[in-house]
Each structure stands twice: as structure tokens, then as C-alpha cells.
N, C-alpha and C positions, 0 to 999 in steps of 0.2 A: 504493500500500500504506500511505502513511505516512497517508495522508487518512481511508484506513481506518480504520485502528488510531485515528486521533485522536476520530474521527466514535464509534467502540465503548466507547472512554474517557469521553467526553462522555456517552454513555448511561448505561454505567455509576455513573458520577455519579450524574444525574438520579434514577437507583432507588434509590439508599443517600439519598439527601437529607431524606428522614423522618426517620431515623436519625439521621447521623451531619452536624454543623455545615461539613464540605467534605468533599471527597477525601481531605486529608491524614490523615482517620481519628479527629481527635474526638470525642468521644462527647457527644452534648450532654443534661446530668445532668438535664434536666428534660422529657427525651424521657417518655411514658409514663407520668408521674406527674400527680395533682390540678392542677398547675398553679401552686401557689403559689409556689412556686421564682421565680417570675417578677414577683412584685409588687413594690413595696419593701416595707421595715420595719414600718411602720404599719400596712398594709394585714394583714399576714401576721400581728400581734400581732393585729390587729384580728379576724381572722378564727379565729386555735387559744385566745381565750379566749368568742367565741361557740361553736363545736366543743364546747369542756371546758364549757361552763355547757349545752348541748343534753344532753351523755352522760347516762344512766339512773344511770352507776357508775364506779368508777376505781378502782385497783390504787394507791397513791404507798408510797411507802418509800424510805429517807436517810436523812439528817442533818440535822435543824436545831441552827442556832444563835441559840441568847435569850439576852438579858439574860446574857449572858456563858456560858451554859451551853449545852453539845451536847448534842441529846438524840437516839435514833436512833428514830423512828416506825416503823411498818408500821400502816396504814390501808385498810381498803375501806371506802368513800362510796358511799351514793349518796342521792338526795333528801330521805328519812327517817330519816336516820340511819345511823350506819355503828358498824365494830367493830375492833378489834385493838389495838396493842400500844405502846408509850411506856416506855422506858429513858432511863436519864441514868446515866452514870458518875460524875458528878459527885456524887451525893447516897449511890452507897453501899450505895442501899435497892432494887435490882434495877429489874426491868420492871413496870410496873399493864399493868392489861387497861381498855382502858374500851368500853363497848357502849350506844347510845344507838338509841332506837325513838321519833321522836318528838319528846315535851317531856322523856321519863326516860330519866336518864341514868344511869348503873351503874357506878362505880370495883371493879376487883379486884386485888388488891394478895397480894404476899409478907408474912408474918409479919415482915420484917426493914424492911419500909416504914411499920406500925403503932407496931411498936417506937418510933421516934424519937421520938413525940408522945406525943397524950394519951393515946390510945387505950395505950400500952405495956402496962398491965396484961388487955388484950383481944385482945393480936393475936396470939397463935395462934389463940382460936377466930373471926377476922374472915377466917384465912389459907385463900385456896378460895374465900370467897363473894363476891357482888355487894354490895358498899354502893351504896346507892341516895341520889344525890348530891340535894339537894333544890335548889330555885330559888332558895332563899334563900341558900345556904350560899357564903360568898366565891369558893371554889373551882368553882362552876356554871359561870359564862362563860369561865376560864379554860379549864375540862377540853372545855367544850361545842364551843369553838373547833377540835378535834382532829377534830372527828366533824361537822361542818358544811360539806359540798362545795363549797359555790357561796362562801361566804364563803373558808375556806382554801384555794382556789385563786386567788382573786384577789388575796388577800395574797403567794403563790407565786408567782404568774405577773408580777406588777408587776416593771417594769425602771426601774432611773433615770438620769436619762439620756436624751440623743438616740437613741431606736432606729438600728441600721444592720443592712443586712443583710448575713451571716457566710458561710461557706463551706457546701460542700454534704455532707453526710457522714452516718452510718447510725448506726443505736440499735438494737441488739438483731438487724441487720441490716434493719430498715428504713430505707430511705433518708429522708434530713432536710434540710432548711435550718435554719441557726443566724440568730437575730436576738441583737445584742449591743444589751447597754442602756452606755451612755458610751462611753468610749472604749476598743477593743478589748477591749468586755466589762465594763470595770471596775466598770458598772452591774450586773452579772447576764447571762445566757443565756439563750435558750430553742432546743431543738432540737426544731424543728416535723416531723410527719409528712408525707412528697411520697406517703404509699401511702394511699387511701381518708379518712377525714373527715381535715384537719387538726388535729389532737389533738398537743398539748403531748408529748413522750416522754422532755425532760429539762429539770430545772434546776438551772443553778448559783446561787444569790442573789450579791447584788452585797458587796463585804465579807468573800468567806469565808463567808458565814454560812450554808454547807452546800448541800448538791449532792441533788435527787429523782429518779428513776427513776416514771415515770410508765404504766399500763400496764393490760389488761386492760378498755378503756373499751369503755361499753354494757352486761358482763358482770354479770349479775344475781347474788348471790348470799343464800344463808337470812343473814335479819334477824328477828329475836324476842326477844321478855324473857325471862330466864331466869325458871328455875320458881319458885315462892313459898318452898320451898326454900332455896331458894341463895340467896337475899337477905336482906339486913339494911337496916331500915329504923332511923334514927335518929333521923327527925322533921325538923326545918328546919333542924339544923346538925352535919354529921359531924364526927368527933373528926381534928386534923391529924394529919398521917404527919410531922408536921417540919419545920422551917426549910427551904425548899429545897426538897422532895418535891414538891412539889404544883408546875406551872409555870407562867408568866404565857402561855402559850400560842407559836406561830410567830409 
């Protein structure tokens, strides 16, 4: 009988071992996933910033932190330009809008971000429209940085630091692998996806210098210039919103 039972055990085993790393009941966290759980560090950096440079489009939203100031984004990218949203508490002067199609690039601002500069005597009626940021205007590369996928994500995604790879744990209930940049992170984060492409789904930057939410990648959505309407052109250099307003980018 005992030979039995041990002989049914032994079976038993043998059909959970897909599954699970022994008997004892393990679950082994990179059963059924992409696979990348299983690489080292390198490999797996190497691999969710090909992913994120392949995507059509990407969801990010956070915190950054510049040049001493926190600013909180909400962004959709994708290869032509992208749109949404940029606050700083730090300056006072609310959220701008910026939407770029392109080479043109669109700042929309609150009457209370006008005010501080030159423009003061114009910003109520600047407040609502699209200024149309020209190429010349100091403020182009900076704003343009916000709306540029493939560049601000790999200023995002850089770790300093010896990669290592982190524990295994979920984003939004996806399951992930963490690669830490220095030591126990103190370079930055990334928490990679183990479900379908591996795509980035969070970061910490290294420093504090603020935490992304990453998301909605591949997902297409409406990009277009607003109407002739809604715009105000300035010519080759718009009036400042102020010391401070305008940011040197992430």
C-alpha cells in the first residue's frame, strides 16, 4: 500500500511540475508569462526600451522633477506628436495644454500663466487659445521635449547605475519584474510587463526625481491642429508666461 501511495505521489508531482517549482507548492512567478522574468538586468532593460521605442502610442502620467521643480505631466505620444497636460505648483500659474502635430507645436495656457510676463496686458484674451510656439522661440525645445516619444522615454527609462534585477510584483494588476539601477534602486526603477510585449509600466527616476505610470501602449488616439480659430500666431517669438513658467523640460 505504502509503495502505492508513494508510486501516486510521485505522479502526482510529475503533472503539477508545469506549474508549480516542486510539491511543496511554489508557484513559480514566471510560469505563463513573456519570459522575461528570466533574463538578467540588461537583457530585460534591453528588451522594455526596444518594446517602448516599437509602441505606435503610450499613456505616461506623474511626477517629474527638474531643475529643482515638480511638475505633474499627463501625456499621450505617439510618433507625430502627442497632447495633454503640464502643471507645476511651483510657479502658481496653473496647468498649459501643449499639442504638437509634427514640427507645430501649440502652448494653451490659463489667463493666470500670461499674466506673469509680457504678454500681462493680453492674457485674458490669449486664455482658451492655442499659441503657436515657433522654432525659433527659446521655449520650442524645451516644450517640444514633452511631446517627443522616443526621445522622452529614453531620458525616462535610463537607470544609473549597475542594473540588477528586483522582485516580481504587479502594476495595475499586471504582473512585472523590477530592474533596479545602483544599488537597491538608488539609481531609478523600472517595473517591466511579464503579460504580452514587455513594455515599461512604471518609473521611479533615480534621486526622487519623481515616479511615471506608464500605460495604454499601441493605443491610437485623435491627433490634429486645432482650428485657425483657436490659434494665435505670434510670429518667431511668443511673449513669456514668466520666470519659471515655461520648463527646461524632464
Amino acid at each position: 500500500m505504502r509503495t502505492r501511495n508513494a508510486a501516486l505521489a510521485a505522479a502526482l508531482c510529475a503533472v503539477l511540475s508545469t506549474a508549480l517549482t516542486a510539491c511543496g507548492g511554489t508557484e513559480d512567478p514566471d510560469a505563463g508569462t513573456n519570459g522575461v522574468g528570466k533574463l538578467d538586468a540588461a537583457a530585460i532593460q534591453q528588451k522594455t526600451r526596444s518594446a517602448a521605442r516599437s509602441a505606435d502610442a503610450v499613456h505616461l502620467s506623474g511626477n517629474v522633477v527638474s531643475q529643482g521643480r515638480t511638475y505633474r505631466i499627463d501625456m499621450r505620444l505617439k510618433k507625430n506628436g502627442g497632447t495633454g497636460r503640464v502643471s507645476s505648483s511651483d510657479t502658481g500659474a496653473g496647468a498649459f495644454e501643449l499639442l504638437r502635430t509634427g514640427d507645430d507645436l501649440y502652448l494653451k495656457a490659463p489667463a493666470a500663466f500670461w499674466a506673469r510676463g509680457a504678454a500681462a496686458s493680453a492674457s485674458a484674451k490669449l486664455e482658451g487659445k492655442y499659441v503657436k510656439v515657433p522654432a525659433a522661440d527659446p521655449s520650442y525645445p524645451q516644450l517640444w521635449g514633452f511631446t517627443e516619444k522616443d526621445a522622452l522615454l529614453d531620458g525616462l527609462l535610463g537607470l544609473h547605475g549597475t542594473p540588477s534585477r528586483g522582485e516580481h510584483g504587479k502594476v495595475g494588476g499586471v504582473p512585472t519584474i523590477r530592474v533596479n539601477g545602483g544599488s537597491k534602486g538608488s539609481g531609478g526603477t523600472l517595473d517591466v510587463s511579464l503579460s504580452g510585449e514587455p513594455y515599461p509600466l512604471r518609473v521611479q527616476r533615480a534621486g526622487g526625481a519623481g515616479q511615471l505610470e506608464l500605460g495604454d501602449w499601441g493605443k491610437d488616439f485623435a491627433l490634429s491642429a486645432p482650428a485657425k480659430g483657436e490659434i494665435v500666431d505670434y510670429g518667431k517669438r511668443i511673449p513669456s508666461g514668466g520666470e519659471g513658467s515655461l520648463t527646461a523640460g524632464p
